[in-house]
C-alpha positions in Angstrom: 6.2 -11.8 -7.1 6.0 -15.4 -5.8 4.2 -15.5 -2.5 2.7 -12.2 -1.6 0.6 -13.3 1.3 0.3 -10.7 4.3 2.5 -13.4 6.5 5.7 -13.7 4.9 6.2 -10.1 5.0 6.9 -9.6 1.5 6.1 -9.9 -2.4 9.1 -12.2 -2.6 9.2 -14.7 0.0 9.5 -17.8 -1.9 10.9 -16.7 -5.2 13.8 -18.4 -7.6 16.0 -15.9 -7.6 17.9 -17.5 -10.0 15.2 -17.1 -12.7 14.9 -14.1 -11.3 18.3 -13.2 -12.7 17.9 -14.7 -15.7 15.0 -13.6 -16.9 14.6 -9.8 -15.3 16.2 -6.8 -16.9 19.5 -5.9 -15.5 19.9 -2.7 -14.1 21.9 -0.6 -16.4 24.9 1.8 -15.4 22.5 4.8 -16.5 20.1 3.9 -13.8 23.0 4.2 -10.9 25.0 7.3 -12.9 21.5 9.2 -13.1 21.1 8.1 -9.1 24.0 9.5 -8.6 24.0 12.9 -10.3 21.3 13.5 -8.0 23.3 13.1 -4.5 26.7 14.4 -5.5 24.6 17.7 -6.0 24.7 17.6 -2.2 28.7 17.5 -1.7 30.2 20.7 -2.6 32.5 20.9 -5.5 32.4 17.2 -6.2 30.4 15.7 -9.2 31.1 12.1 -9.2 31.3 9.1 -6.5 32.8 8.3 -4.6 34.9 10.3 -2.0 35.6 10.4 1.6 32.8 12.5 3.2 29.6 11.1 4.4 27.7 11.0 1.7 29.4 7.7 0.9 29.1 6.1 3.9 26.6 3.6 4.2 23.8 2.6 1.6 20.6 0.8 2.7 18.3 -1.3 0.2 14.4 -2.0 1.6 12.9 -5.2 0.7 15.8 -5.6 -1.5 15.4 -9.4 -1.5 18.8 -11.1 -2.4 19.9 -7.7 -3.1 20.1 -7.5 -6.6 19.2 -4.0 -6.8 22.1 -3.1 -4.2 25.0 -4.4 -6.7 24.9 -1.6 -9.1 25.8 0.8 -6.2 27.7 -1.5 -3.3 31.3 -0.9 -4.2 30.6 2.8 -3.5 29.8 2.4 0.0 31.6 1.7 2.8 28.4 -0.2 4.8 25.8 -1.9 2.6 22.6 -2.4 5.0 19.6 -5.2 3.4 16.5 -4.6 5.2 14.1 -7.3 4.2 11.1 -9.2 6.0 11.8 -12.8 4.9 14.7 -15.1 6.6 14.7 -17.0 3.5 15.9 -14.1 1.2 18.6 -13.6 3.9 20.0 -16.4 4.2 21.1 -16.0 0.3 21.7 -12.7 0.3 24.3 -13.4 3.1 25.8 -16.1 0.1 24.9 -13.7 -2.9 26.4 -10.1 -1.7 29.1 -12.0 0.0 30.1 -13.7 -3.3 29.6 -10.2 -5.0 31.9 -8.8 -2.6 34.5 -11.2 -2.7 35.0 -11.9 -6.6 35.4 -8.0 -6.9 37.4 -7.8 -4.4 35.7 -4.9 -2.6 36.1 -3.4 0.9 32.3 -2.9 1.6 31.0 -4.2 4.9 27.5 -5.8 4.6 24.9 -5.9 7.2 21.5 -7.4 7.1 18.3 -7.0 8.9 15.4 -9.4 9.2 12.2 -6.7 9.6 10.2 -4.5 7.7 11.0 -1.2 7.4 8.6 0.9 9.0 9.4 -1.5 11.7 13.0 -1.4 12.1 12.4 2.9 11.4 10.6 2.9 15.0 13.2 1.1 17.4 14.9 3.4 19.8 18.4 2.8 18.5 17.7 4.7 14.7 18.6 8.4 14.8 19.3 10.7 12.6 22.8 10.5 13.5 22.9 6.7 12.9 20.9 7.1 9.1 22.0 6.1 5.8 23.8 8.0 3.1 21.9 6.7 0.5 18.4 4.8 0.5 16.7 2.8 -2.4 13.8 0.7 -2.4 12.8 -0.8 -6.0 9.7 -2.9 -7.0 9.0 -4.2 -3.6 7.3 -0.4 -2.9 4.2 -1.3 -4.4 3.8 -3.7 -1.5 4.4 -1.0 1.2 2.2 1.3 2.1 3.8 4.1 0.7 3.4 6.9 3.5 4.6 4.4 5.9 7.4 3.9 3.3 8.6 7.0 3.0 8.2 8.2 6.5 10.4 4.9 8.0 13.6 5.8 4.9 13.2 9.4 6.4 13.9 8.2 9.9 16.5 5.9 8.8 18.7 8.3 6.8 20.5 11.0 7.8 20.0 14.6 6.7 21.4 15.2 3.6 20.6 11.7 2.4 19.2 11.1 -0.9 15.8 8.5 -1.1 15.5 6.9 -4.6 12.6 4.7 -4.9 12.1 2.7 -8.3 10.3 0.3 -10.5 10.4 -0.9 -13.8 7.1 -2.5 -15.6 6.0 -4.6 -18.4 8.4 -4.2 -21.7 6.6 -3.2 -24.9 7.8 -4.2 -28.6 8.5 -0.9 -30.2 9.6 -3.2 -33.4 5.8 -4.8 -33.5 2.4 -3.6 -33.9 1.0 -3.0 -30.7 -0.6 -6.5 -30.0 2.1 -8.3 -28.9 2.6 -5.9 -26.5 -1.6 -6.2 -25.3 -1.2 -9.7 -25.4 2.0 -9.8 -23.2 0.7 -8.1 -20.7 -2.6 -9.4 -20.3 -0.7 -12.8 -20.1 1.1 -11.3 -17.2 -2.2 -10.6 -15.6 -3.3 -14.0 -15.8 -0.3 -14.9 -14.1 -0.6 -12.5 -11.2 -4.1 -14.2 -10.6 -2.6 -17.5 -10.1 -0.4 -16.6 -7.2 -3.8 -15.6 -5.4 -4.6 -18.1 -3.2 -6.4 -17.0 -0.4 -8.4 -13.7 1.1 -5.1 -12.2 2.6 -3.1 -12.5 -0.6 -5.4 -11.3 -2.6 -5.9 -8.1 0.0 -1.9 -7.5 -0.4 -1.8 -7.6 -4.5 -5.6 -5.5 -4.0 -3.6 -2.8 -2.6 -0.4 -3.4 -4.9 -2.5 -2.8 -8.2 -3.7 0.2 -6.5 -0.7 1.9 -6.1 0.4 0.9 -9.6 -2.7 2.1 -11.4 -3.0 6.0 -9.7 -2.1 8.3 -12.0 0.3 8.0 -15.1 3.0 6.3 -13.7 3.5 3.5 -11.1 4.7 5.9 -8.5 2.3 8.3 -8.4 0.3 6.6 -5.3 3.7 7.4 -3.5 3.8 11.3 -1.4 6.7 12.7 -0.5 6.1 15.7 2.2 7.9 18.9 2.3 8.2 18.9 5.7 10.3 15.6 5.3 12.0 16.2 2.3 13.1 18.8 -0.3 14.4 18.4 -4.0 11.6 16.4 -5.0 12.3 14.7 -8.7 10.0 12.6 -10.1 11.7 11.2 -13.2 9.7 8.9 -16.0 12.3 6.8 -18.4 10.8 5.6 -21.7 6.6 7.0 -21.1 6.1 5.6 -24.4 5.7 2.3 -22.4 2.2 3.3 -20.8 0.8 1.3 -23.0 0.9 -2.1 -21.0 0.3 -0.1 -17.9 -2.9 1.6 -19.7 -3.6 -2.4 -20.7 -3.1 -3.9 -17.2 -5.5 -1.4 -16.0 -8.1 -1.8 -18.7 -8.6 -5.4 -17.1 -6.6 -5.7 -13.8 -5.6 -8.5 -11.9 -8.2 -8.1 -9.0 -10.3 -5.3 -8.5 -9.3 -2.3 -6.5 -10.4 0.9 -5.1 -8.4 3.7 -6.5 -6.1 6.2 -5.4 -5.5 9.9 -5.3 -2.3 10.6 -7.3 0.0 12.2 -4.9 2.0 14.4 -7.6 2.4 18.2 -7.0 2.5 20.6 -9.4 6.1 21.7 -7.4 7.4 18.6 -8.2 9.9 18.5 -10.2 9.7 16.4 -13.8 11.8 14.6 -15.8 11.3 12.2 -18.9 14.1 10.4 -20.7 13.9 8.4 -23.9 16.4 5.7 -24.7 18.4 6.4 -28.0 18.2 10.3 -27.7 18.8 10.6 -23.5 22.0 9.0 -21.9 19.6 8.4 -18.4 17.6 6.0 -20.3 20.2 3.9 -21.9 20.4 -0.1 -21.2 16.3 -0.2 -20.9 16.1 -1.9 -24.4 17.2 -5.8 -25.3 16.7 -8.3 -27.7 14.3 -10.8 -26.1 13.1 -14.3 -27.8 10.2 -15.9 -26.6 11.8 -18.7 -23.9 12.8 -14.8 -22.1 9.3 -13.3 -22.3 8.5 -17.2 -20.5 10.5 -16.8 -18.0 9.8 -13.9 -17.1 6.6 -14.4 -16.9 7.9 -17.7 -14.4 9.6 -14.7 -12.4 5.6 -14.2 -11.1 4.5 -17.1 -10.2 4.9 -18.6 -6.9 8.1 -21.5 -7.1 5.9 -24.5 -5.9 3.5 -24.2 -8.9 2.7 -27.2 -11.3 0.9 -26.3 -14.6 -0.9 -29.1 -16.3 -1.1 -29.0 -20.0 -4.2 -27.3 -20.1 -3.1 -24.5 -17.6 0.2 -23.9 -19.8 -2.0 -23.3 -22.9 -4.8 -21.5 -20.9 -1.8 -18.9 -19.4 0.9 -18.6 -22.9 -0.9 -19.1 -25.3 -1.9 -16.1 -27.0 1.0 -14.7 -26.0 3.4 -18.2 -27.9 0.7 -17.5 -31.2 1.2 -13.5 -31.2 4.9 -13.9 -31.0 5.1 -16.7 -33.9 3.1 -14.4 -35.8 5.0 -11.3 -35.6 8.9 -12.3 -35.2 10.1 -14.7 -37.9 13.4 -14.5 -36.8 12.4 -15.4 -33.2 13.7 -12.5 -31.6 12.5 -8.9 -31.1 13.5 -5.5 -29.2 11.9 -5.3 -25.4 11.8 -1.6 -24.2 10.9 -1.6 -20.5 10.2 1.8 -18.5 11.3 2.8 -15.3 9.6 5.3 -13.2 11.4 6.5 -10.0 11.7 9.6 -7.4 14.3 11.2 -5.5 14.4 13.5 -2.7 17.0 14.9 -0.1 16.2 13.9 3.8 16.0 17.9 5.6 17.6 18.1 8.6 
């Protein structure tokens, strides 16, 4: 989450994204393979990816950072497009993709784009003609306003395209009693206060915990309109997670006005489970607490010193809980992921 001041652009302007890596949940194959079911229903007689039509053509990630979420779906395109506000995140995404690229020896061209996406979505040279086969925007949404969101990936795919926009939240311990999950998370919200620094910043992460506290699920701020888009799926992975959502907003990280939820009763609605649904495997891992650390590190902004007092004022709770409850040092994370697709009319 880093720096999310209304300058840089973006929630992840000065972030180490190699704790970032370390300590964030991968995304699994099921993710991309349940992704993917949902466009090939668009190309006639074919049910898996990839093939030589234009559905396959070019893929574009929003605020995609590094573009970590990009790799679980780059060797499928031809052109892989990162749109992102921050030079800094470009300038190792250029080395990161590139690497990518090269040690799997893949044909994909990558292109990158220093601007925000609604933006970008308004200059001359984006058509329909020139739009994207595939558009994804992950946990950076909550920092977009979402109709400008989803009205700048409608203008920059082509019809036909699918939009998948996505976000995980806090893990719970399905293992534990349910206070190391409380505690976790309400150690996470003590770390989101600490990267507010100033009026603007705390405006930007205002209207972020908006977004993620409308409705039941951290997408339900987002509206997609049927004059834009058909084939609506909203799709919920692992709801028995709510409960750190239901926690964070029981005592959020700075106050906020709330919002309408944006879900139709047309909609369509899907909830997976991992161990009984395929789309939700790879959302569960054995975590010990130097992980559940770092990822709380993953949220703070990079140039932050904690003195001794700080570090016991922010973990520990959560360091006391987890010596509690795991003897062996280790537990089972779940993490949910909400997300919604929709196919771009033409």
């Amino acid at each position: 989450m880093s720096n999310a001041s209304s300058t840089s652009g973006t929630a992840y302007a000065n972030l180490d994204w190699t704790q970032y890596i370390r300590y964030r949940p991968s995304y699994p194959p099921s993710l991309r393979e349940l992704i993917y079911r949902y466009h090939t229903r668009n190309v006639p007689g074919k049910t898996t990816a990839p093939d030589a039509s234009t559905h396959w053509d070019s893929l574009l990630d929003i605020g995609g950072g590094i573009g970590i979420s990009s790799v679980p779906f780059i060797r499928d395109f031809r052109t892989m497009h990162l749109l992102d506000p921050s030079p800094l995140n470009h300038e190792k995404a250029r080395v990161f993709l590139a690497e990518h690229v090269s040690v799997n020896n893949l044909q994909t061209k990558l292109e990158f784009t220093v601007a925000k996406a609604e933006e970008y979505a308004n200059k001359p040279a984006v058509t329909a003609e020139s739009g994207v086969s595939l558009a994804i925007c992950a946990s950076t949404a909550h920092f977009i306003d979402p109709d400008m969101l989803v009205k700048a990936m409608y203008r920059l795919m082509r019809p036909g395209g699918t939009m998948a926009i996505y976000s995980y939240w806090l893990p719970v311990f399905p293992d534990l009693d349910p206070g190391l999950s409380v505690v976790y998370t309400k150690t996470v919200t003590r770390a989101m206060r600490l990267c507010i620094r100033d009026e603007a910043t705390r405006n930007v992460f205002a209207d972020a915990v908006a977004r993620l506290c409308t409705g039941t699920t951290v997408m339900d701020a987002i509206a997609v309109p049927d004059d834009l888009f058909e084939g609506i799926q909203r799709i919920q992975i692992n709801p028995q997670t709510a409960l750190s959502l239901d926690t964070f907003r029981e005592d959020p990280a700075v106050p906020f006005t709330p919002l309408d939820s944006q879900v139709r009763e047309h909609d369509g609605k899907y909830t997976y489970v991992s161990g009984t649904d395929p789309e939700a495997e790879g959302w569960t891992m054995s975590v010990d607490l130097d992980f559940l650390h770092g990822m709380i590190r993953t949220i703070l902004p990079a140039d932050i010193q904690l003195s001794k007092e700080q570090h016991e004022e922010l973990y520990g709770d959560l360091d006391r809980a987890f010596v509690e409850r795991c003897l062996s040092g280790y537990t089972l994370a779940m993490w949910g992921l909400d997300m919604i697709l929709a196919t771009r009319r033409g």
